[in-house]
C-alpha positions, -999 to 999 in steps of 0.1 A, spaced: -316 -450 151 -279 -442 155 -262 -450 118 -227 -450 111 -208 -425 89 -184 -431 64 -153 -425 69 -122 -434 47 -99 -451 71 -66 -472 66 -74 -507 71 -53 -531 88 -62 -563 85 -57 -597 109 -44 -627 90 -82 -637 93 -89 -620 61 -62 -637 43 -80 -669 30 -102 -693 47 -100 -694 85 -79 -718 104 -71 -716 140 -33 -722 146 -25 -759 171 17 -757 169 33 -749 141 26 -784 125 -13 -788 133 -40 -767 120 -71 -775 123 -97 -761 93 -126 -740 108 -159 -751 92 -184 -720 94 -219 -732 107 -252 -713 97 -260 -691 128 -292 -664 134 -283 -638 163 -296 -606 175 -283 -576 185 -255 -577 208 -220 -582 210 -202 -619 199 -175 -634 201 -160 -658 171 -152 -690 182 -167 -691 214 -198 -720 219 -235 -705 215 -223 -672 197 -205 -679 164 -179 -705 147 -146 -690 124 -148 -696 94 -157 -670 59 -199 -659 56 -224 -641 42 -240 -619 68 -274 -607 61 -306 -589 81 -334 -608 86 -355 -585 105 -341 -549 111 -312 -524 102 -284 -509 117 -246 -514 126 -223 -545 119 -193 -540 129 -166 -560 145 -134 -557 168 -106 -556 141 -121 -526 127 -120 -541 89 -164 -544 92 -180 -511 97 -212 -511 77 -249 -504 79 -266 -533 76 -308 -539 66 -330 -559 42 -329 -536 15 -305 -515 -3 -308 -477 10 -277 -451 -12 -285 -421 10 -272 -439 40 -254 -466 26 -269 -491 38 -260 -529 21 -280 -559 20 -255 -580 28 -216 -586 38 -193 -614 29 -163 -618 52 -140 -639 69 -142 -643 110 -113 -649 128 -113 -668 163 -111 -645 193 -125 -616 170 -159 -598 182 -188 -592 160 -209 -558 174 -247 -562 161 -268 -527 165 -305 -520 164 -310 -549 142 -334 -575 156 -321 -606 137 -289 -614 116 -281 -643 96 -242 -657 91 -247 -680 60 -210 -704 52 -201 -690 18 -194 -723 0 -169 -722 -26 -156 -698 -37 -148 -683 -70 -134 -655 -92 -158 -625 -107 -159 -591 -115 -189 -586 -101 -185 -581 -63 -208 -572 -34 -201 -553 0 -175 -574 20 -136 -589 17 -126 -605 -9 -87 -619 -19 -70 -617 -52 -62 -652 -62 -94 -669 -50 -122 -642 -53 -104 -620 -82 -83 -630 -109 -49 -607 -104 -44 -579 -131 -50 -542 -138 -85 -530 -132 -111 -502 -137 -130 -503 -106 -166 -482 -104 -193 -485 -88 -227 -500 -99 -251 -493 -67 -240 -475 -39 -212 -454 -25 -188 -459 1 -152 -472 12 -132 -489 -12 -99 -501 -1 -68 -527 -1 -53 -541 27 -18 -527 17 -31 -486 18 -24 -492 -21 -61 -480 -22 -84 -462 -1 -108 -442 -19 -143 -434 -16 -162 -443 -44 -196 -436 -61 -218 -438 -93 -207 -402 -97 -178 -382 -79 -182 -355 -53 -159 -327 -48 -170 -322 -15 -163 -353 0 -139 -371 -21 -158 -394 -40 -146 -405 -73 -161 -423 -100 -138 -448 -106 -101 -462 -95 -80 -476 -114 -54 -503 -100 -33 -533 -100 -44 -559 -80 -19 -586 -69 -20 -621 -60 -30 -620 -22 -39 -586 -21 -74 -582 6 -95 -558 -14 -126 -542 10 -160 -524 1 -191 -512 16 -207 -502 -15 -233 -526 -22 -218 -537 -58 -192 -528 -78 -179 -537 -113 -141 -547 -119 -132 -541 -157 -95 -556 -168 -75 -527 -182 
């Protein structure tokens, strides 16, 4: 099965990963975009378009299967299964916002699930996916390592883009730890499947 590699990239993110979703009616009328619980297979998707999946911020998880999630923005690029594997870097899961008009790219896994997140709320503690400073993590200076997993770890202002691991590597980059001040509104992105945020 064809797996992806890592790669640390700069990440340039659509406004879709800047809070919940809302697709723009005039500049007076918006109209909030209510994720709906969805199963799909491998293929390719498109956000808001009827039968494939609605915008809106989920948990995406395998059901049956792993292989590459990825999407048209290029801000997902993970392996995706039912377990946790470090030598690939596969996740178990990927939380993330989904932007109408964006496409979501499902490879060699059989079945997918797009859960709606509910509310959300500030931690530490933080799994492979997107997550905004102000309504995911509180703003402030941070030790960031790694507590299973290694992979991309990076803001969507190039203020970070490491690759980061339970121990560092020479060879390909990876550190141990970053340390970094994350402000209000700032989009910070991982594939590692957990990581640990300690205020400095």
């Amino acid at each position: 099965m064809k797996k992806i590699s890592k790669l640390v990239l700069p990440i340039i993110l659509s406004s879709a990963f800047l809070g919940t979703a809302f697709i723009s009616q005039g500049s007076n009328n918006s109209i909030y975009a209510k994720a709906t619980q969805a199963t799909l297979g491998a293929g390719t998707f498109t956000v808001g378009k009827k039968g494939d999946i609605k915008p809106g911020r989920y948990i995406i998880k395998s059901i049956n299967g792993s292989g590459n999630l990825s999407d048209s923005t290029g801000q997902i690029n993970v392996i995706l299964g039912q377990t946790v594997d470090t030598d690939s870097g596969q996740v178990d899961s990927y939380t993330t916002n989904l932007k109408k008009g964006d496409q979501v790219q499902i490879q060699g896994i059989e079945s997918t699930s797009f859960t709606p997140t509910g509310k959300r709320i500030k931690k530490t503690i933080l799994s492979a996916g997107d997550w905004k400073v102000g309504k995911d993590i509180k703003a402030g200076r941070y030790v960031i390592t790694a507590l299973q997993g290694s992979g991309n770890l990076s803001t969507n202002d190039g203020m970070i883009n490491e690759i980061l691991g339970i121990t560092s590597d020479s060879e390909t980059g990876q550190v141990s730890s970053v340390t970094a001040q994350l402000t209000k509104g700032e989009i910070l992105s991982t594939n590692l499947e957990q990581i640990k945020l300690t205020k400095k």
